[in-house]
N, CA, C and O of each residue as an XYZ file, in Angstrom:
644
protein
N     -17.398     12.989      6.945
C     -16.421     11.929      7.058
C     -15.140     12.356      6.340
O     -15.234     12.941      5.261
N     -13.890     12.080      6.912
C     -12.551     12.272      6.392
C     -12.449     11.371      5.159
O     -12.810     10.209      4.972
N     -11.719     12.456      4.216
C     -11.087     11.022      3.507
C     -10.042     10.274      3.258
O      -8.888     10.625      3.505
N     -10.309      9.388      2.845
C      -9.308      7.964      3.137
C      -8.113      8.425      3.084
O      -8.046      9.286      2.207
N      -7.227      8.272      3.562
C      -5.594      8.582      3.309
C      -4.635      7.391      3.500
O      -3.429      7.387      3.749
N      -5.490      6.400      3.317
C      -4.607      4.858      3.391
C      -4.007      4.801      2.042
O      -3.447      3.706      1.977
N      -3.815      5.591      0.683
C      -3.402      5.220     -0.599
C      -4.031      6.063     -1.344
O      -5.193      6.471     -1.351
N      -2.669      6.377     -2.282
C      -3.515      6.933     -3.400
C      -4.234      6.103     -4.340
O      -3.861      4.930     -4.368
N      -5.284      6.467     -5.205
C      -6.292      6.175     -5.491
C      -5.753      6.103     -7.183
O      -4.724      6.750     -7.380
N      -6.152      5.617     -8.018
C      -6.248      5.576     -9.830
C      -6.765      6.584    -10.087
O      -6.118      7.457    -10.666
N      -7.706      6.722     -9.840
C      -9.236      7.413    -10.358
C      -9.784      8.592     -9.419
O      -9.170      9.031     -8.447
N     -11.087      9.050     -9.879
C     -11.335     10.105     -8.724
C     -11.900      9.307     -7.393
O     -11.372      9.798     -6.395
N     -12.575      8.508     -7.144
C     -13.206      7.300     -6.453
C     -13.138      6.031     -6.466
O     -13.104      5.352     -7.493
N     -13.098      5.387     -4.726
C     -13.428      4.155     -5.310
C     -13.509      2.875     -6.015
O     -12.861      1.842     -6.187
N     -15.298      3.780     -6.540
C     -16.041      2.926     -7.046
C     -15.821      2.825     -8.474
O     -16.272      1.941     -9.202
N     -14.927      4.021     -8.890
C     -14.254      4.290    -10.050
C     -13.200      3.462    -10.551
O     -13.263      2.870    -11.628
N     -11.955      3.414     -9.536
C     -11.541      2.231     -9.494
C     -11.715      0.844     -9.406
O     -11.010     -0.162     -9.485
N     -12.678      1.078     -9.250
C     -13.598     -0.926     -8.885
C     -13.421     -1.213    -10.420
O     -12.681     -1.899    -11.125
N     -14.355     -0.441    -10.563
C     -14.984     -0.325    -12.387
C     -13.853     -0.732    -13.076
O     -13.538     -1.798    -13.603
N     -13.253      0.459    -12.949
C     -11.434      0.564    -14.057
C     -10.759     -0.891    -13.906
O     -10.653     -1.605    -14.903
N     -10.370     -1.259    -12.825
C      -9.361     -2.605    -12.526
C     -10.516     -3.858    -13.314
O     -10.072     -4.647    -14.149
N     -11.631     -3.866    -12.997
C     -12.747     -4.422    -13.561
C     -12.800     -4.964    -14.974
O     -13.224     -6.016    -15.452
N     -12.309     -4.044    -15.402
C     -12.978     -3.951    -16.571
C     -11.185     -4.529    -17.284
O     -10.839     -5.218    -18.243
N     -10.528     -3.861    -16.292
C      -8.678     -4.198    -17.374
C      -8.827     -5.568    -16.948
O      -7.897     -6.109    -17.545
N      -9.379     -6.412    -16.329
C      -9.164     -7.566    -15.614
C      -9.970     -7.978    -16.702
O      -9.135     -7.992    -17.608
N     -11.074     -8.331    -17.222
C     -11.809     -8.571    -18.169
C     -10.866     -8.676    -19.355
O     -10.555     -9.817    -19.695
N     -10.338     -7.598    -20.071
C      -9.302     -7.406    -21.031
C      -8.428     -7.880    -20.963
O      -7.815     -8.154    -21.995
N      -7.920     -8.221    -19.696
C      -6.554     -9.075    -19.649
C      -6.739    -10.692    -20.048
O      -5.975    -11.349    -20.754
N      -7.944    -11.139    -19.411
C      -8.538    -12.623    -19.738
C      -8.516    -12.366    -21.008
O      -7.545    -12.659    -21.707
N      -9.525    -11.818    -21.439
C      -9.756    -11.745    -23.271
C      -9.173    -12.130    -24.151
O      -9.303    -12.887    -25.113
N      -8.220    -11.267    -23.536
C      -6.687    -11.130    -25.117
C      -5.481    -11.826    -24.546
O      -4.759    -12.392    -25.368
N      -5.094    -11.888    -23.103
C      -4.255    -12.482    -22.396
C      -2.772    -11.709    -22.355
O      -1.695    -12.292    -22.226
N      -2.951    -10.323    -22.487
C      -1.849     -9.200    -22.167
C      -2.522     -8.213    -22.940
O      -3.238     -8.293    -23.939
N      -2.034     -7.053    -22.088
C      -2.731     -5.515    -22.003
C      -1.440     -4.829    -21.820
O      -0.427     -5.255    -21.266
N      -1.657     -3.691    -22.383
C      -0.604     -2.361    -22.011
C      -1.216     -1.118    -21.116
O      -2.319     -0.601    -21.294
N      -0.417     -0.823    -20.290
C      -1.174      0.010    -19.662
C       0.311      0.742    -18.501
O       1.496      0.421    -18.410
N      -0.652      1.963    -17.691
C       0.413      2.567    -17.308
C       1.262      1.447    -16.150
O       0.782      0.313    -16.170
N       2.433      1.647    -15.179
C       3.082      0.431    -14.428
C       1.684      0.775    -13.439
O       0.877     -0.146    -13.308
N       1.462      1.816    -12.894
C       0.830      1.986    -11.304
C      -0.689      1.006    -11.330
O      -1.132      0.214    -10.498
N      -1.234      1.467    -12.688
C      -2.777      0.693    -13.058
C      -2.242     -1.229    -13.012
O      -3.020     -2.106    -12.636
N      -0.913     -1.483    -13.444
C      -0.726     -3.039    -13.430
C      -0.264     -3.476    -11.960
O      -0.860     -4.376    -11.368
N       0.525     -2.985    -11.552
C       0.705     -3.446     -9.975
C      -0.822     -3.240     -9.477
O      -1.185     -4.327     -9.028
N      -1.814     -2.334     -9.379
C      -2.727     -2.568     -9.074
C      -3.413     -3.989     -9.287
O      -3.733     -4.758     -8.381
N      -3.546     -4.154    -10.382
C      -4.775     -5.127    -11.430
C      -4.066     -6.483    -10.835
O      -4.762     -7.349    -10.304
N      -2.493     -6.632    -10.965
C      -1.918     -8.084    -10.410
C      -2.546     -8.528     -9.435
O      -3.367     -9.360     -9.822
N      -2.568     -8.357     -8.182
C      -3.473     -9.292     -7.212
C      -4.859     -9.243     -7.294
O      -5.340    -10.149     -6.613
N      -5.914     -8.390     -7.984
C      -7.100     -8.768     -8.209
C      -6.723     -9.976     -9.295
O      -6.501    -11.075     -8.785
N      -6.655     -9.899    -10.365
C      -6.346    -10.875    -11.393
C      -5.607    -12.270    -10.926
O      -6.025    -13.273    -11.504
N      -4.560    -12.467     -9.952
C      -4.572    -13.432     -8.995
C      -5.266    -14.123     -8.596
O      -5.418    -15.321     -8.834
N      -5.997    -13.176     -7.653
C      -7.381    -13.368     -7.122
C      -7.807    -14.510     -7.500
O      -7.643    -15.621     -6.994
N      -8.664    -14.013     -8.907
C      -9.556    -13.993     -9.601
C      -9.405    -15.617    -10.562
O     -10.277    -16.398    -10.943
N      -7.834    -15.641    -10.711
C      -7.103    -16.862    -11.380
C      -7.422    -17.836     -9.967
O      -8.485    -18.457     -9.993
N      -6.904    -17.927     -9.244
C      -7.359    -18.625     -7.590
C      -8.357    -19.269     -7.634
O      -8.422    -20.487     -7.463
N      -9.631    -18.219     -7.965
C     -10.756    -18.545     -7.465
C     -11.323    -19.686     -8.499
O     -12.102    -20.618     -8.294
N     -10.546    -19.206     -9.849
C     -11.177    -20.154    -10.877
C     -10.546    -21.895    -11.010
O     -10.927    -22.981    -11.446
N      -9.381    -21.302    -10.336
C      -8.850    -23.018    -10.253
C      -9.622    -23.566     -9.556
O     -10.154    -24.481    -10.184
N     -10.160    -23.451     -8.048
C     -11.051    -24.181     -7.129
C     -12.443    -24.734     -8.238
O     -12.829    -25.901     -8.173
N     -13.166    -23.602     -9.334
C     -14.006    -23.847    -10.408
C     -15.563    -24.578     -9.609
O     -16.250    -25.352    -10.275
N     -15.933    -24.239     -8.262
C     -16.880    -24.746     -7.821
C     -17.806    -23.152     -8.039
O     -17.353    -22.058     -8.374
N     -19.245    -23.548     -7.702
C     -20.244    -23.037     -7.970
C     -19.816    -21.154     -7.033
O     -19.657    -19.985     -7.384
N     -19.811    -21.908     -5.848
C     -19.437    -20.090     -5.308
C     -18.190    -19.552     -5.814
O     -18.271    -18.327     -5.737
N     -17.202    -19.866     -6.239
C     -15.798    -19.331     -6.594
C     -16.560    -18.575     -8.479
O     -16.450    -17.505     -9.076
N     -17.013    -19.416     -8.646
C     -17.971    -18.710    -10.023
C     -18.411    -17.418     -9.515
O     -17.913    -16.316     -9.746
N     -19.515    -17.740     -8.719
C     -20.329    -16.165     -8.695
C     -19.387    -15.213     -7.691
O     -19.742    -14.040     -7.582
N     -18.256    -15.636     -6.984
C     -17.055    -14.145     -6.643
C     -16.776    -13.611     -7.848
O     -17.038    -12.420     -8.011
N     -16.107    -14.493     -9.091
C     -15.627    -14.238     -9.712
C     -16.663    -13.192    -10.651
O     -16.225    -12.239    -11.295
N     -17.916    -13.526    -10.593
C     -19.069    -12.666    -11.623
C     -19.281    -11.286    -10.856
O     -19.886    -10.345    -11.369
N     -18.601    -11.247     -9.283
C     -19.158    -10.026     -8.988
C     -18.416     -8.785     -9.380
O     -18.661     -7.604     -9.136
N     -17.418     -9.372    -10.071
C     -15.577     -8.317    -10.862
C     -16.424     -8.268    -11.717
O     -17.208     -7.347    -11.946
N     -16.262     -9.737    -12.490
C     -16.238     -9.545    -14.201
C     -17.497     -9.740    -14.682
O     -17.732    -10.871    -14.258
N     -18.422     -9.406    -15.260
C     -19.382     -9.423    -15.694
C     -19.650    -10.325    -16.694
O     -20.591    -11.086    -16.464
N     -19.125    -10.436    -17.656
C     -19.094    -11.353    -19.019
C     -19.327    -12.655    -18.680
O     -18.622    -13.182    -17.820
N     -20.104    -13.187    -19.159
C     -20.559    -14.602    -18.735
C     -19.549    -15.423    -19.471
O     -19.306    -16.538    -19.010
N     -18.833    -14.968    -20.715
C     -18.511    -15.814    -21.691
C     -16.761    -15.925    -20.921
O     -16.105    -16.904    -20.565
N     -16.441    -14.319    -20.895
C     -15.137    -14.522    -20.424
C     -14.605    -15.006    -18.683
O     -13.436    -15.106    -18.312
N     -15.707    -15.219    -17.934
C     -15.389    -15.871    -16.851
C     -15.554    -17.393    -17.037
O     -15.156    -18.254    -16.252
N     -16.243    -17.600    -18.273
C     -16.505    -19.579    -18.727
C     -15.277    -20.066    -19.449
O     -15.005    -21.253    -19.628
N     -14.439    -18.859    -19.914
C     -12.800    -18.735    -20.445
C     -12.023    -18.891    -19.195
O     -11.464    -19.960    -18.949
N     -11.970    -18.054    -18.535
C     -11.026    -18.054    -17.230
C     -11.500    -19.282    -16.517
O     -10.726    -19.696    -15.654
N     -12.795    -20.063    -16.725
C     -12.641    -21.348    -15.679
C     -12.415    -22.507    -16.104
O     -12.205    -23.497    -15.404
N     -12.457    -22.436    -17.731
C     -11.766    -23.639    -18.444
C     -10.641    -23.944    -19.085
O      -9.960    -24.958    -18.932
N     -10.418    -22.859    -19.959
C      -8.817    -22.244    -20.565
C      -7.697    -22.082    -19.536
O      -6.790    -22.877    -19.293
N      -7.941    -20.907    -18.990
C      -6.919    -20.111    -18.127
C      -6.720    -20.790    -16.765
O      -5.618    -20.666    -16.232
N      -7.601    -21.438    -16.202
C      -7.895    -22.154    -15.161
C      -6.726    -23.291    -15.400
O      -5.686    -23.474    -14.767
N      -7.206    -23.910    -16.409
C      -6.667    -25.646    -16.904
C      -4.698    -25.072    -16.987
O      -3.807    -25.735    -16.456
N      -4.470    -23.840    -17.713
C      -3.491    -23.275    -17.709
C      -2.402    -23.595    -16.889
O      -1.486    -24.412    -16.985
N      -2.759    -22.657    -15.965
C      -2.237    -22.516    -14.382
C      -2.438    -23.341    -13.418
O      -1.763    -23.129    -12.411
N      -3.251    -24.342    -13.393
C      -3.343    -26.035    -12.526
C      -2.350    -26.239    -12.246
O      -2.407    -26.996    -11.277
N      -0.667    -25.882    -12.669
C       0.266    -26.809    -11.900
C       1.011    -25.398    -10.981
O       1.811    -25.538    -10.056
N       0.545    -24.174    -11.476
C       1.048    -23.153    -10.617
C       0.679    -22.861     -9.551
O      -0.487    -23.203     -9.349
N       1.359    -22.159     -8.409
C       1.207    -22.125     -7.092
C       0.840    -20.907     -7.066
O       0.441    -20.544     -5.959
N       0.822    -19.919     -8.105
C       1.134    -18.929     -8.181
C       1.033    -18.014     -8.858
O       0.214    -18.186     -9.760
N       1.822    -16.446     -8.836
C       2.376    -15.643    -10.400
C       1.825    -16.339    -11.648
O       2.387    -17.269    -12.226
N       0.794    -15.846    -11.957
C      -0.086    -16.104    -12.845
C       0.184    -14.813    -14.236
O       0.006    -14.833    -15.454
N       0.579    -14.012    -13.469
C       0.462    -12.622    -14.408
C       2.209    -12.583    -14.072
O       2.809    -13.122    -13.142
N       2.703    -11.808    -15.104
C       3.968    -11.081    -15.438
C       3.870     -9.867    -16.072
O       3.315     -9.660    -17.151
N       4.776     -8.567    -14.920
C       4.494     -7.293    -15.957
C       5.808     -7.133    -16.246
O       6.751     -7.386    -15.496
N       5.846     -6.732    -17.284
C       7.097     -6.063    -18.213
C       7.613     -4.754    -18.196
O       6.972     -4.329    -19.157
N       8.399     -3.641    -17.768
C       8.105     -2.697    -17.973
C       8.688     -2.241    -19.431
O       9.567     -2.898    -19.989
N       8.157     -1.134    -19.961
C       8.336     -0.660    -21.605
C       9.112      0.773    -21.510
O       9.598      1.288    -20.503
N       9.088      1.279    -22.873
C       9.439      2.924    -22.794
C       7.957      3.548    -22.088
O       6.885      2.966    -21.917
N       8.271      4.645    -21.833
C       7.086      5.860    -21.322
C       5.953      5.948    -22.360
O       6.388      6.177    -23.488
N       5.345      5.893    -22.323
C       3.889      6.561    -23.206
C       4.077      7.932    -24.061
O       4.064      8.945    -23.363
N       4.202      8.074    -25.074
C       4.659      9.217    -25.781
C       3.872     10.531    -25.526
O       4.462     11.612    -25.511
N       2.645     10.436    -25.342
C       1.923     11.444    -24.891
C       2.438     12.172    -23.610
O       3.034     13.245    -23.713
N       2.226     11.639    -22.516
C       2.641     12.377    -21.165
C       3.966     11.628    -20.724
O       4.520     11.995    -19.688
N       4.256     11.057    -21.137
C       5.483     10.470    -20.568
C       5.726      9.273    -19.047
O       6.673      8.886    -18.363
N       3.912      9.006    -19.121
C       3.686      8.380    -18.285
C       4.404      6.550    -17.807
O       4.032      5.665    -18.579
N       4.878      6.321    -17.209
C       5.719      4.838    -17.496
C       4.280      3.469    -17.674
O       3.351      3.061    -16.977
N       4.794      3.212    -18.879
C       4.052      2.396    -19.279
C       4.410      0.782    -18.917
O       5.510      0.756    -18.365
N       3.862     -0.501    -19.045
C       3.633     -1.376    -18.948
C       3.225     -2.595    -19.926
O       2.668     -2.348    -20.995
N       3.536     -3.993    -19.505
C       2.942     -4.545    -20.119
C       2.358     -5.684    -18.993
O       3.274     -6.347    -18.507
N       1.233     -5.970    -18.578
C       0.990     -7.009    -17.976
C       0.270     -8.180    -18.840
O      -0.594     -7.859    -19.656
N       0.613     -9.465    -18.667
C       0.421    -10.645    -18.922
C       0.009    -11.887    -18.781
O       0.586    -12.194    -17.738
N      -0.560    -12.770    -19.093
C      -0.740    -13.949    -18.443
C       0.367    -14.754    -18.491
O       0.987    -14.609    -19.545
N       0.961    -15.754    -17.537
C       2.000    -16.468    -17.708
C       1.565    -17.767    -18.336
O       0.961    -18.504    -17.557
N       1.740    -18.250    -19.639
C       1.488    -19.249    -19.986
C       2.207    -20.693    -20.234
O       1.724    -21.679    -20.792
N       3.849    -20.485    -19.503
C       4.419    -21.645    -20.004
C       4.046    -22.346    -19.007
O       3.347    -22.137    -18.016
N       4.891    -23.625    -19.616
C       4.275    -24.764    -18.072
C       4.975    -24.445    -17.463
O       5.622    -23.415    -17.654
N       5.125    -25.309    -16.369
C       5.910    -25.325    -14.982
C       6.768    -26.305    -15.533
O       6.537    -27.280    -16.248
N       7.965    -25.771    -14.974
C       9.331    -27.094    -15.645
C       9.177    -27.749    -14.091
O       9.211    -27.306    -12.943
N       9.011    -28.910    -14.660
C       9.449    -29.990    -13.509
C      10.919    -29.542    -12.836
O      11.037    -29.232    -11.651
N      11.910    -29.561    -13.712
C      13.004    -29.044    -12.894
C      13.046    -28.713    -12.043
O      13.257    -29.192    -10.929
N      12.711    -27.193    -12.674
C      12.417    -26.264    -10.882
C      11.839    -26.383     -9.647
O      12.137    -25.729     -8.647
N      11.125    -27.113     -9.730
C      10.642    -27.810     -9.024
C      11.463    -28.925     -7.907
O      11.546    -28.884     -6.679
N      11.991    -29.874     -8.868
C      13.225    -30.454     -8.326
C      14.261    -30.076     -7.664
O      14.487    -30.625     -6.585
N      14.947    -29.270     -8.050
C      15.412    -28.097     -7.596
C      15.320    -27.677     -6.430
O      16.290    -27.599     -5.677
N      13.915    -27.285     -6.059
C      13.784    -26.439     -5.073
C      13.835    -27.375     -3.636
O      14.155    -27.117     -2.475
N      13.270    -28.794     -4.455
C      13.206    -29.671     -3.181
C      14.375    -30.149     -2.544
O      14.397    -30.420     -1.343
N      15.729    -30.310     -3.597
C      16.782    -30.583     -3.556
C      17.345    -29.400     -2.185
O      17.831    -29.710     -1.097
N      17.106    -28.238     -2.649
C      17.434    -27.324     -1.713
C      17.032    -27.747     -0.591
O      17.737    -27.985      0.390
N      15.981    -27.848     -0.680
C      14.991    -27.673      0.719
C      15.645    -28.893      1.558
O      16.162    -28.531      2.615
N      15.698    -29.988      1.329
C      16.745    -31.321      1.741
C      17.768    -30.962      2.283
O      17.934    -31.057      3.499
N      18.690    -30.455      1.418
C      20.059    -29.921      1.912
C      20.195    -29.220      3.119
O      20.939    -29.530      4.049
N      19.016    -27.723      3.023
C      19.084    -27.149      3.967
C      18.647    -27.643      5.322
O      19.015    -27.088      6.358
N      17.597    -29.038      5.290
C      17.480    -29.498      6.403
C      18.559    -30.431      7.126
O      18.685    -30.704      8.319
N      19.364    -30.867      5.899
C      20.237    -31.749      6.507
C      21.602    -31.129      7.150
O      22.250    -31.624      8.072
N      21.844    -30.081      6.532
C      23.232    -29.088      7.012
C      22.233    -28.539      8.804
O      22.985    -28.379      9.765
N      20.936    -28.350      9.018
C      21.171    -27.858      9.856
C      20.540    -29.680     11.198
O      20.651    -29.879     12.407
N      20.202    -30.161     10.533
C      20.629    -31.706     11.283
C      22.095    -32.065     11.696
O      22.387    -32.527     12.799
N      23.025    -31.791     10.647
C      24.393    -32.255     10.712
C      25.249    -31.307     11.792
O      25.937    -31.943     12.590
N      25.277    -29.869     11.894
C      25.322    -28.919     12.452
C      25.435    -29.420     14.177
O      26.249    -28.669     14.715
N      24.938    -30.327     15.068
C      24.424    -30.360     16.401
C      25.500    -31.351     16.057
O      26.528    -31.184     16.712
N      25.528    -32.598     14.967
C      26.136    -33.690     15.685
C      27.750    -33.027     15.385
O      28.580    -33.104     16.291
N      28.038    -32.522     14.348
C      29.393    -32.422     14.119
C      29.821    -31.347     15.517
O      30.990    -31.055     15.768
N      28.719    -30.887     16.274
C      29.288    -29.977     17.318
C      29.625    -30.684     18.346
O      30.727    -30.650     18.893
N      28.609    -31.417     18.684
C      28.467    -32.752     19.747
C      29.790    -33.753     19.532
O      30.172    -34.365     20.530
N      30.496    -33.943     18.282
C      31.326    -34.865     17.886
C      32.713    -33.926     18.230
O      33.772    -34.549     18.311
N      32.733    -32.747     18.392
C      34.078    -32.071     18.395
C      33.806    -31.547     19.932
O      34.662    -30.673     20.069
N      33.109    -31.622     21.076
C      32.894    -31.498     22.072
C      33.501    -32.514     22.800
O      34.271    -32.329     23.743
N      33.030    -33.958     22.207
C      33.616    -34.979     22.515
C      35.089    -35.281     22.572
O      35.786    -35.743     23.475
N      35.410    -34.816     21.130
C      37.000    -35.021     21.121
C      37.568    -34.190     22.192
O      38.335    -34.790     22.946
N      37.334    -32.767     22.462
C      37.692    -31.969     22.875
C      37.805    -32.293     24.682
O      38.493    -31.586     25.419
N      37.053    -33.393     25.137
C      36.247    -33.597     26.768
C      37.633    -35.040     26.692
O      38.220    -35.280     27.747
N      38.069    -35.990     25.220
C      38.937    -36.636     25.461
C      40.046    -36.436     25.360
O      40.829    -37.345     25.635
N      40.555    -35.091     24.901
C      41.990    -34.328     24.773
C      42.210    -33.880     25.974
O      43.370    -33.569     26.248
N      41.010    -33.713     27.137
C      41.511    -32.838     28.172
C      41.501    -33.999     29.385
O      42.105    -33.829     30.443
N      40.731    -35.190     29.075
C      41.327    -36.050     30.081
C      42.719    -36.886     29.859
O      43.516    -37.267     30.716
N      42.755    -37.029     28.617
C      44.877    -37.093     28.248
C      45.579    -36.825     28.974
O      46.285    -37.480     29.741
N      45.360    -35.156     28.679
C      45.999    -33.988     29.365
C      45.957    -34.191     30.999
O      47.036    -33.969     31.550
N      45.015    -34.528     31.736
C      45.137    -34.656     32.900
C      46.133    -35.939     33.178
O      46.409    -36.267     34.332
């Protein structure tokens, strides 16, 4: 069998990678930010998503997805009561990475990924709906103000006649 050439890989395998993201995903719940190289955190972000997702829903099967990553009984009973209760008003971006200086050793670009813990400002929120209004009403208004200068335009030319 060929091998995969859809992406490069972390690790030598895999199942290697399963493990690795696994296990930083674990560490990230734990402590609630990790350092690590950028390529290993863009990885880990949408499992850890995931994984935040599954725990908001907090029903019996979204548990055992979540046990088939993380192993720790204690830190997935963290992620479904703590971290879970957390992120309840987010839609979303659960994690934030930072980028840092290089890693002094190899010069590798390092990272910081995070849990996002502030609340959600109502504002923004407001905000967005405000937009969202506007933009429906400019393109509501759009037909009649065309329709309204069509008109004028159909009674300037019977004047004219």
């Amino acid at each position: 069998m060929p091998t995969p050439k859809k992406g490069p890989r972390l690790a030598s395998s895999p199942a290697h990678e399963r493990l690795m993201l696994a296990n930083m995903a674990t560490s990230l719940f734990k402590h609630g930010r990790i350092t690590t190289t950028l390529p290993k955190a863009k990885r880990l972000r949408p499992l850890a998503e995931r994984l935040i997702t599954f725990a908001k829903r907090g029903d019996l099967h979204s548990r055992r997805r979540v046990m088939r990553v993380i192993r720790d009984k204690s830190i997935v009973h963290k992620l479904f009561t703590e971290i879970a209760e957390q992120m309840e008003q987010r839609e979303g971006g659960y994690t934030r990475i930072v980028k840092i200086a290089p890693r002094k050793g190899d010069s590798a670009p390092a990272a910081i990924i995070e849990l996002v813990t502030e609340p959600v400002s109502p504002k923004k929120a407001v905000v967005k709906e405000a937009e969202a209004a506007t933009k429906v009403a400019a393109k509501e208004e759009a037909p009649v103000e065309a329709e309204a200068t069509e008109a004028a335009e159909n009674t300037e030319a019977e004047k004219a006649e």
